[in-house]
N, C-alpha and C positions, 0 to 999 in steps of 0.2 A: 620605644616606638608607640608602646599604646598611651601613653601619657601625650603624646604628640599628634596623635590622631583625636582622641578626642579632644584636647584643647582645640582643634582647630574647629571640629564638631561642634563643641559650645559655641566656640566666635561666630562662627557662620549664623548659628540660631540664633543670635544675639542681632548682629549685624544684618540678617537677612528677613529673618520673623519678626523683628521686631519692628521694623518701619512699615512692614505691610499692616501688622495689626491696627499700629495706632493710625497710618493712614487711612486704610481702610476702617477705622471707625469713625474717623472725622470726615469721610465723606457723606454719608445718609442727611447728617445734619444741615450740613450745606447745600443738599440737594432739595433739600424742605424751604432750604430761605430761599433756594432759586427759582423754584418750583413759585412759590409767594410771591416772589419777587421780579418777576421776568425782566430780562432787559441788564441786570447788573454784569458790567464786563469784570466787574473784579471777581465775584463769586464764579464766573464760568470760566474763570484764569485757574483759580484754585481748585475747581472738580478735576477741570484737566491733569493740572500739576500733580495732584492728589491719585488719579488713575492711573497716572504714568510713572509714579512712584509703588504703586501698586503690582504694575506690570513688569520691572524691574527687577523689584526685588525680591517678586516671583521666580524669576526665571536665576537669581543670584542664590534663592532657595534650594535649589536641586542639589548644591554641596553638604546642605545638612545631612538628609537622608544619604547620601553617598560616603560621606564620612561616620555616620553614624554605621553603616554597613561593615565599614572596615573596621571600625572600633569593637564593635559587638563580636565581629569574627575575631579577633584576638581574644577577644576576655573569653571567647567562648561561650556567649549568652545566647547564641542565632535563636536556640530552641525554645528560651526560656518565654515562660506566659507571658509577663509586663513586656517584655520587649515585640513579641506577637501583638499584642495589644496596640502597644503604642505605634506598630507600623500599619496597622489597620485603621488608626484614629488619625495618623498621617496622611496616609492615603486618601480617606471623606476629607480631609481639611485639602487638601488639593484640587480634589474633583470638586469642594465647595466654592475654592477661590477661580480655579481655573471654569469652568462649567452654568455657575449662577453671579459669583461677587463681581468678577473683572466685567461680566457682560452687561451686567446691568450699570455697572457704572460708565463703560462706554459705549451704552445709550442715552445716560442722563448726555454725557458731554458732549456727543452730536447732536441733542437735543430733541430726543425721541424719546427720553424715561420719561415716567410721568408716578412713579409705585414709589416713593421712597421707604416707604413701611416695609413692603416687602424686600428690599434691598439691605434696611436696616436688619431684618429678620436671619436676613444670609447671614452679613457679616459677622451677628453676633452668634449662629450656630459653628462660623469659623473660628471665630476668637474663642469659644468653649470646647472644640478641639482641640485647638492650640492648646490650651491649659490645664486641660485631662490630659495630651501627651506631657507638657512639663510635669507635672505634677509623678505621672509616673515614671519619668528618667529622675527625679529623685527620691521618692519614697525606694521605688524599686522592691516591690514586694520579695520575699526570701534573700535582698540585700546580707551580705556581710558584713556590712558597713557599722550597723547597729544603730543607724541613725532613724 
């Protein structure tokens, strides 16, 4: 069961964190050409598109952390530090995407953003969440693994 739980735990991350990142870093850039550019209906097709894949697979996100719970409660790691850690680094990456990233990208796409820098600035303290938590689901400090 725990080999089953966390496979799905990976997928989910995979499948779920990983369209927000890369969406959500392809959007700042496009907000700069639209920002430039006023008037392009293709670029404000793409912010949109780009938001709403953001919003998504936010909200398809919530299985990570929830399987991740179940998984840790088997192996019996709830208490351990990396795993503390990385549900604290989880949490800022939520409050970042939910609170600052999605909101500012749906003002650029009503057409009320006008900061892309500062937008850019979120996503990427998101994505460096994101990455310090991977980073420590696999290192895993005090690991058995030996890896």
């Amino acid at each position: 069961m725990t080999k089953f739980l966390l496979a799905v735990h990976v997928l989910a991350a995979i499948v779920a964190v990983g369209p927000v990142t890369v969406a959500a870093s392809m959007f700042p850039p496009l907000a700069r050409r639209a920002l430039a550019a006023p008037g392009d209906d293709g670029t404000a097709g793409t912010l949109s598109l780009l938001h709403r894949i953001c919003r998504v697979y936010a909200l398809v996100g919530v299985v990570v952390p929830v399987f991740g719970f179940a998984t840790a409660s088997r192996m019996g790691v709830l208490g351990s530090g990396w795993l503390i850690t990385s549900i604290v680094l989880t949490l800022l990456a939520a409050v970042v995407l939910g609170a600052l990233v999605l909101p500012a990208q749906g003002a650029f796409v009503a057409g009320e953003g006008t900061n892309s820098a500062r937008l850019a600035m979120f996503t990427g303290v998101f994505n460096l969440l994101w990455a310090a938590v991977t980073v420590l689901m696999i290192v895993r400090p005090g690991s058995t693994t030996g890896a």
